[in-house]
N, C-alpha and C positions, 0 to 999 in steps of 0.2 A: 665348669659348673653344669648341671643337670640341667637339661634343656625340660619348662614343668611338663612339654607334653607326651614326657618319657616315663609322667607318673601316671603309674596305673592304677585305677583306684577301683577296686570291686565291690558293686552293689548287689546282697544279697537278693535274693527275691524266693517267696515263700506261695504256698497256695494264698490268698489273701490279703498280700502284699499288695500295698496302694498309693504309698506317695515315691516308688523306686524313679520315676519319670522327673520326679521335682527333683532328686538328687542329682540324678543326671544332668539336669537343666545347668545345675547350680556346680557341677563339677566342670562342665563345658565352661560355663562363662569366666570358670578363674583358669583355664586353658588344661587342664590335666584330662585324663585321658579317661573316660568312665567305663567298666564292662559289667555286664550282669551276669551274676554266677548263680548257680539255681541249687535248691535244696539238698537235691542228690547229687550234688557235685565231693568232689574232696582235694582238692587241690587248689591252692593257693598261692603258691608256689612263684606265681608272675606280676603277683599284685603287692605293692606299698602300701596300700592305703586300703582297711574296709569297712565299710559301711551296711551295716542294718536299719534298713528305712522303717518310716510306719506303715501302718495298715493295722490288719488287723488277719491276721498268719492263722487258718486253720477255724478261721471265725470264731477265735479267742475261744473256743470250747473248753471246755473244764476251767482253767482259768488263761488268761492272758497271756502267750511266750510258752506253754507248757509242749504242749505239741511238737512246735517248733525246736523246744530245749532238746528234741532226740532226736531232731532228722542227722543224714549224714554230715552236711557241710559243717554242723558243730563242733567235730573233733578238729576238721582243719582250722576252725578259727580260735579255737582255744591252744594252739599250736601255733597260730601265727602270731597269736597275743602274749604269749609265755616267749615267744625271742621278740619281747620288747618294741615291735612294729604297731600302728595307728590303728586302734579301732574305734569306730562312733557307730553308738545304738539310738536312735530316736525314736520315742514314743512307745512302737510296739518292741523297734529295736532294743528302746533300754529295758522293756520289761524282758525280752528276754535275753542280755543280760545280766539279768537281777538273777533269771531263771539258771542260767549254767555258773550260776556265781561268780561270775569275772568280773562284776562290782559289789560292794558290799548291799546288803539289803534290798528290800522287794519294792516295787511299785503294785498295791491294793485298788480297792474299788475307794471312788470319792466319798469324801464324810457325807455327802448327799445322795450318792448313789445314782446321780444326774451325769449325760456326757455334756461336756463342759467345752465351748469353743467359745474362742474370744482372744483380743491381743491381751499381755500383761506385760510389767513392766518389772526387769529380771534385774537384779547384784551380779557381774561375776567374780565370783568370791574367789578361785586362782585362776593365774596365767600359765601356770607349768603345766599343762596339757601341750600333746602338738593339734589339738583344737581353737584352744582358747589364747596361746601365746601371742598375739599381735592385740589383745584387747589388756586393760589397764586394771588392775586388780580394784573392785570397786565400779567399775564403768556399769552405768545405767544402760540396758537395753532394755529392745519393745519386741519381743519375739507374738506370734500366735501358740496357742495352745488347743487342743483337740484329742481330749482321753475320757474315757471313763472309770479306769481304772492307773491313775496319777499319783496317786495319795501315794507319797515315797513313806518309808518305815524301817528303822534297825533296829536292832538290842547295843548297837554299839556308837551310838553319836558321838559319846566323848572322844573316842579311837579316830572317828571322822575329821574331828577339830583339831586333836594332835598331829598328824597324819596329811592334813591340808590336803581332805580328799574330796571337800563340799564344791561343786564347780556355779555350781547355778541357784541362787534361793527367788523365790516373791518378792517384789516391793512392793507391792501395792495393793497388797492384801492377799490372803491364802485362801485360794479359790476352792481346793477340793481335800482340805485339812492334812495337809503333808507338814512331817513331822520337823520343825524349824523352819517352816517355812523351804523347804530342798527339794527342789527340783531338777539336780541334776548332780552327779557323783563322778566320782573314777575309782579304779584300784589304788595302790598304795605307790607302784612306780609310776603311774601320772597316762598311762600309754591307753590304756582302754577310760572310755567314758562313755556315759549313760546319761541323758536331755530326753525330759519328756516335752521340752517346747521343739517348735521346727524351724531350726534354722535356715531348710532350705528354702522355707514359703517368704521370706523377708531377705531378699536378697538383691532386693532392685528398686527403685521407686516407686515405679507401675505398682509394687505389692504394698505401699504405703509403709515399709521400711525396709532399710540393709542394711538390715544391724545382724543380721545371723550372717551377713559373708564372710565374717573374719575366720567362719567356721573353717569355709575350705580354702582363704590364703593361708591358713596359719600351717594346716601343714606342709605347705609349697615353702614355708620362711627357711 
């Protein structure tokens, strides 16, 4: 058996990148092994697991993730997402990728046009992720949220709900008019996923919940 602290798990980090530290926190505490690989890297090569943290990469100029969608390290993650390996984008990370298309549909500005921070109370709507699989299809969570630009959007919802690619919606109301309520996606093989909440900010009691830690046992399971 894999000893977890053999798993390597690679935190992107971008100009503008802000919450890389809170991953890391949260990658230490379920024992795997965290490293941060930077823009102009291209090699991934040594890593199992990667993660696109939030912030806000390039200071969201032009729109959200765009910037970011042409640095170098993009080709290697779209290369290590295409042989089927762990990827999680949050917040900025999902918008950008909304932005290199390795989840379907975009993350927009809020139907109020307001940045939006506050806890909500999430569905997870599947467990076939290697995110999500130690949480119960259905399981109420309390994640934080912190975007401005949240409001998820496709042309292809129905494809979403055939496909059981919805991971995360609102319960308790839809803060910045994302479309069914969806705040969080995957591709179609279940391996890349997109959370504009933060799992890593709810991951201990101090944070007044841990309900995002199953984020990073689950791909330890």
């Amino acid at each position: 058996m894999t000893d977890v602290s053999d798993v390597n798990v690679g935190i992107i980090r971008f100009p503008g990148t802000n919450c890389d530290r809170d991953i890391e926190y949260a990658v230490n505490l379920v024992g795997a092994n965290p490293n941060y690989i930077y823009w102009n890297e291209t090699d991934l090569s040594k890593m199992d697991v990667v993660i696109i943290p939030g912030g806000f990469s390039y200071g969201d100029y032009l729109r959200a993730g765009s910037i970011a969608g042409i640095t170098p390290i993009i080709s290697a993650i779209k290369e290590f997402a295409k042989e089927n390996n762990p990827v999680l984008g949050i917040c900025n990370g999902a918008q950008i990728l909304g932005e290199i298309d390795l989840v379907p549909g975009v993350f927009i500005e809020n139907e109020n046009a307001k940045f939006i921070c506050k806890s909500k109370k999430l569905e997870v709507k599947t467990n076939r992720t290697p995110f999500t699989k130690l949480y119960k299809k259905g399981d109420i969570i309390d994640l934080p949220i912190a975007h401005k630009e949240g409001r998820y959007y496709t042309d292809n919802l129905e494809e979403l709900y055939d496909d059981d690619q919805i991971v995360l919606t609102f319960n308790d109301g839809n803060p910045n008019g994302s479309l069914d309520a969806i705040t969080g996606v995957c591709n179609k093989e279940g391996n890349v996923v997109a959370v504009m909440p933060h799992p890593e900010r709810a991951v201990e009691d101090l944070l007044r919940s841990k309900d995002g830690l199953k984020f990073f046992e689950s791909f330890l399971d």
